[in-house]
LUMFI-171604 format. One record per residue: residue in one letter; chain; x, z, y of N, C-alpha, C in turn. Coordinates in pm, 1 decimal, padded with zeros to 6 digits, m for minus. Atoms other than C-alpha are relative to their C-alpha. Last residue first. Example, Ala and Ser with C-alpha at 12.3 -4.5 7.8 and 13.67 -1.06 7.14 Angstrom:
<S A <m00082.0 m00006.0 m00119.0> <01367.0 00714.0 m00106.0> <m00077.0 00073.0 00109.0>>
<A A <00089.0 00000.0 m00119.0> <01230.0 00780.0 m00450.0> <00090.0 00000.0 00120.0>>
end
This chain:
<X A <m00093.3 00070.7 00044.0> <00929.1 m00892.7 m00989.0> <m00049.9 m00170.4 m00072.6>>
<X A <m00003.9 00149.0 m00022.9> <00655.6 m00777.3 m00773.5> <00153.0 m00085.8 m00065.4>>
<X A <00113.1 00082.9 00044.9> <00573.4 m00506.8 m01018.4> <m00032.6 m00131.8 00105.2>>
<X A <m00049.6 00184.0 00047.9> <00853.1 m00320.4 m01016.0> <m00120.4 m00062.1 m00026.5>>
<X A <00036.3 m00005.7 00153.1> <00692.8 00037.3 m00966.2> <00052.9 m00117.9 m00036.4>>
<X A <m00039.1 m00108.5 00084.7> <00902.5 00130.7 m00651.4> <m00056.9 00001.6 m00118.3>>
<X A <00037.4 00038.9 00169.1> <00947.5 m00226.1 m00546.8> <m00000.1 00145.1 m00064.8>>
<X A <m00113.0 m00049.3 00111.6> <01213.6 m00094.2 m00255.1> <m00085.0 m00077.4 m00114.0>>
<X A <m00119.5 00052.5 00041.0> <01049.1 m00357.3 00013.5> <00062.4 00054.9 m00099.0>>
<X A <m00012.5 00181.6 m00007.1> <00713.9 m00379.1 m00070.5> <00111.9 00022.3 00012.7>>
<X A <00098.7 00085.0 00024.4> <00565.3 m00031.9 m00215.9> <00024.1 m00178.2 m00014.7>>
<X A <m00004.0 00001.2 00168.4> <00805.6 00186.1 m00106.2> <m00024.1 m00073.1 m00097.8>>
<X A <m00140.1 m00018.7 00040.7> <00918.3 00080.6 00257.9> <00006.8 00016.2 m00202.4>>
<X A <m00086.3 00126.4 00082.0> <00608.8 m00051.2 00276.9> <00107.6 m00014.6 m00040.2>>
<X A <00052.4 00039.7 00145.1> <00386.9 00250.9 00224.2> <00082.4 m00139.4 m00040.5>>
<X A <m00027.5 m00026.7 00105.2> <00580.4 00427.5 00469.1> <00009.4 m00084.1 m00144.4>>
<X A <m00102.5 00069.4 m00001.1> <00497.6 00169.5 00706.7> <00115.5 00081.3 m00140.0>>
<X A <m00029.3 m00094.0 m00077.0> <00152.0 00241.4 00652.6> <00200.3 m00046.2 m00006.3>>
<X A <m00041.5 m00076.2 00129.6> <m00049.9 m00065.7 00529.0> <00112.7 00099.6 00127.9>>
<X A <m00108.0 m00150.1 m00110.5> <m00257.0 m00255.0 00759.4> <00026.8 00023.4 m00088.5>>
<X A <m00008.9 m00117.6 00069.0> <m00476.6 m00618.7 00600.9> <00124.5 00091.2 00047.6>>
<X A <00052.2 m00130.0 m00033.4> <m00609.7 m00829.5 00795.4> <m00020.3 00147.5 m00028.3>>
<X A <00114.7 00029.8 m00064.4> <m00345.1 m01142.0 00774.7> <m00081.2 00122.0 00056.7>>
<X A <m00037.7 00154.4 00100.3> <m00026.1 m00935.5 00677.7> <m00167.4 m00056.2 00011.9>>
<X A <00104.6 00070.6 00030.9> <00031.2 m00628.6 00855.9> <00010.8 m00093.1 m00033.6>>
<X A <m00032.1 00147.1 m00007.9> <00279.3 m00359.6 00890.5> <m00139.9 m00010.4 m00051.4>>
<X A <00034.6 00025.7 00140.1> <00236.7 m00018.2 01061.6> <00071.6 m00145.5 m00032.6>>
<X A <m00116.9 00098.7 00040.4> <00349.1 00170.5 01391.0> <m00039.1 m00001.2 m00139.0>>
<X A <00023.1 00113.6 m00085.5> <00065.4 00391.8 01508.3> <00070.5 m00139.4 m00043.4>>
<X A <m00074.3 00113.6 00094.7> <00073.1 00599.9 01174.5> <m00028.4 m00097.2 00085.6>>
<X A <m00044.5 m00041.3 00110.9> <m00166.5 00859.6 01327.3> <00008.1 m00155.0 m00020.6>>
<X A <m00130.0 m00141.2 m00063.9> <m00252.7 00875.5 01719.2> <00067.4 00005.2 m00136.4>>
<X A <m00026.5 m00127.7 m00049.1> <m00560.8 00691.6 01664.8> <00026.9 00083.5 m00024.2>>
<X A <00080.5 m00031.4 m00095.0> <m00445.0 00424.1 01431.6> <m00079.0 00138.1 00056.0>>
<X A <m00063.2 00072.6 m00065.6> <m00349.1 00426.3 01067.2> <m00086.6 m00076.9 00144.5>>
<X A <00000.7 00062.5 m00138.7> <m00475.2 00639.5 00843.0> <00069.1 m00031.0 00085.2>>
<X A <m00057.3 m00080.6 m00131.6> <m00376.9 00728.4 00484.8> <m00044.9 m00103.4 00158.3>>
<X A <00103.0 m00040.7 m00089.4> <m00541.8 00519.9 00211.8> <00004.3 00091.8 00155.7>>
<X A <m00007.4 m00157.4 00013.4> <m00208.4 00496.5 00029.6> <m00145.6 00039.1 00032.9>>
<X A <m00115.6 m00065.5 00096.8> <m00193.3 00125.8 m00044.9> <m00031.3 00151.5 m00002.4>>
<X A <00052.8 00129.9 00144.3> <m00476.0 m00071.6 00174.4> <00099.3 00041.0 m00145.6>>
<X A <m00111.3 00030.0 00058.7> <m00364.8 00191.6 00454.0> <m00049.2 m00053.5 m00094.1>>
<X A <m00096.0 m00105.4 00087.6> <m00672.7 00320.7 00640.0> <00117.4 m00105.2 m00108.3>>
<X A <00037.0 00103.2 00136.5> <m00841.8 00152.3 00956.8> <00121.4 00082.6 m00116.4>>
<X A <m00104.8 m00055.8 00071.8> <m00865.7 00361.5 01313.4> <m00042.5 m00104.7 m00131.9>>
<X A <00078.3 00066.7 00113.3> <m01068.1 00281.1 01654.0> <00135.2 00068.0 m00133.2>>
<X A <00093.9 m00101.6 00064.3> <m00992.3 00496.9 01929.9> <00006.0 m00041.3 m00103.8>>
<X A <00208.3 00006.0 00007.0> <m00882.6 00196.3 02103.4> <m00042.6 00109.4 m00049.2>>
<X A <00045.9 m00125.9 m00043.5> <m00482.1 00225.1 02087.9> <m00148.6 00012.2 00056.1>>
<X A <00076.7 00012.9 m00144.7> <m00455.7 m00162.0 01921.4> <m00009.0 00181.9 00040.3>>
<X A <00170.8 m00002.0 00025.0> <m00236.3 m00069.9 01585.3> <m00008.5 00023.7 00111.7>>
<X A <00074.9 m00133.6 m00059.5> <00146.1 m00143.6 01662.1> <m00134.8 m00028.7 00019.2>>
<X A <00101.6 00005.8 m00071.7> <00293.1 m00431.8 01431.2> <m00041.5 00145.7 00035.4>>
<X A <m00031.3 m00125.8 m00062.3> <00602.4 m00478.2 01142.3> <m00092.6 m00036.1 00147.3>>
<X A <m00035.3 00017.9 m00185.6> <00452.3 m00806.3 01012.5> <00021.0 00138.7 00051.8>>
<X A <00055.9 m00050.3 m00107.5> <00405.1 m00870.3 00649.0> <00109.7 00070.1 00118.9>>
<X A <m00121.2 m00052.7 m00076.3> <00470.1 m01193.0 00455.6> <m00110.3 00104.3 00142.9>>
<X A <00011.6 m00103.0 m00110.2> <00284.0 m01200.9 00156.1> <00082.0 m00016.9 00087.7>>
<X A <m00003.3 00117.2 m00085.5> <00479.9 m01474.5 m00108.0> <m00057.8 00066.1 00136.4>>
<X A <m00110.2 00057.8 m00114.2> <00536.5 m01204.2 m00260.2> <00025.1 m00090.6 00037.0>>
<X A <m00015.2 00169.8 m00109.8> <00190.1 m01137.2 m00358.7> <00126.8 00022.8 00052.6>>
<X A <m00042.6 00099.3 00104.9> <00197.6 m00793.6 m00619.5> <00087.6 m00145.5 00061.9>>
<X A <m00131.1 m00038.6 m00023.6> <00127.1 m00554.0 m00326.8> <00093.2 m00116.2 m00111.1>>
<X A <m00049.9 m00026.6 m00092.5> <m00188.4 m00698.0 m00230.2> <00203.1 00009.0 00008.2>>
<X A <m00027.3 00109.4 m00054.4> <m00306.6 m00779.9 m00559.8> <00070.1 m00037.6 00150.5>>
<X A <m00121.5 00079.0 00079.9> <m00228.5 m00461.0 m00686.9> <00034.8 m00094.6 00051.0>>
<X A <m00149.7 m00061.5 m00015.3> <m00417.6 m00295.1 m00390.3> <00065.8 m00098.8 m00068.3>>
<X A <m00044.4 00123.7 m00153.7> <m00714.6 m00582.4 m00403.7> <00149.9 00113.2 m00002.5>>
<X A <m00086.5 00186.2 00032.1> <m00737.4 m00474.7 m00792.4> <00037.1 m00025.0 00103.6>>
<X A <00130.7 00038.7 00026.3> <m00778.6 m00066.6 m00676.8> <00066.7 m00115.7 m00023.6>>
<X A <m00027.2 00130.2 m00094.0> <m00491.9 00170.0 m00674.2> <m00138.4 m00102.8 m00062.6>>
<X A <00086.7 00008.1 m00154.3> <m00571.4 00521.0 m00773.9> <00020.1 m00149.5 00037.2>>
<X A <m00070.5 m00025.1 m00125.0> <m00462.0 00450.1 m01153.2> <m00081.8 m00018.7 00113.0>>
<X A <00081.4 00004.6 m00118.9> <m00608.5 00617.7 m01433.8> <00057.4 m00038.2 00113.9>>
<X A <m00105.1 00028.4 m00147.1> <m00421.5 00537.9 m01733.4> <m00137.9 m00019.2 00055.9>>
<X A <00092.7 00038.9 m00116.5> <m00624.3 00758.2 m02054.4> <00122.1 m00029.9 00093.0>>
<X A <m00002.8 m00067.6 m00107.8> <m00379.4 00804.4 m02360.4> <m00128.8 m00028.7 00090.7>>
<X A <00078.8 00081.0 m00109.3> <m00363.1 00700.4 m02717.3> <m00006.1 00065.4 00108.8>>
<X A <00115.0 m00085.3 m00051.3> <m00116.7 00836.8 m02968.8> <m00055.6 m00087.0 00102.9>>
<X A <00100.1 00034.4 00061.6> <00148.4 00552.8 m03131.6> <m00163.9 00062.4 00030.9>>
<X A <00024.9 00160.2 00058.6> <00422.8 00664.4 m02986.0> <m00098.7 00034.4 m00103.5>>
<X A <m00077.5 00007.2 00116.9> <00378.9 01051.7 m02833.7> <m00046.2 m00116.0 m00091.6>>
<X A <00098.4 00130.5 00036.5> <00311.1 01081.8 m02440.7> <00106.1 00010.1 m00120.2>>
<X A <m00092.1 00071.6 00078.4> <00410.6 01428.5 m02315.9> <m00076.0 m00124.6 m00079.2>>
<X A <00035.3 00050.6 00131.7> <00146.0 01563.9 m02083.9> <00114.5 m00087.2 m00051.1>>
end
C-alpha cells in the first residue's frame, strides 16, 4: 500500500505497551544469560519466539523479562526503529 499525504491509514502494530516500554527504557540494562535447562520455556517480550527448551538457549535479560538475542541485537543495540533515542 502506497501511503498518499493527507489520506488516512490503519497502524497496527504487533508490539504491545509493555514491548515499547521495554524497548524504549535505556536506562534497562540487559544481561547476556543462559535460560535454566528445565523443560520449562518463556517467549521473547519483543518477537514472541521461544526461549528455552533447546530453542534460543542463549538470551538477554533485564529483571524478569527474556528477549531473544536476536531481538537485541535489533531492537536494543542497533535501534532499528529509533525509538530509544
Amino acid at each position: 500500500m502506497i501511503s498518499i499525504v493527507g489520506q488516512s491509514y490503519v497502524f497496527r502494530p504487533w508490539w504491545t505497551r509493555r514491548t515499547w516500554d521495554l524497548v524504549r527504557d535505556a536506562s534497562r540494562v540487559w544481561t547476556k544469560a543462559t535460560y535454566p535447562q528445565d523443560g520449562s520455556h518463556v517467549h521473547c517480550e519483543i518477537t514472541f519466539a521461544q526461549i528455552g527448551a533447546g530453542e534460543n538457549v542463549t538470551a538477554y535479560m533485564s529483571d524478569r523479562a527474556w528477549i531473544t538475542s536476536e531481538a537485541y541485537e535489533r531492537f536494543i543495540r542497533r535501534d532499528e526503529f529509533h525509538c530509544r533515542e
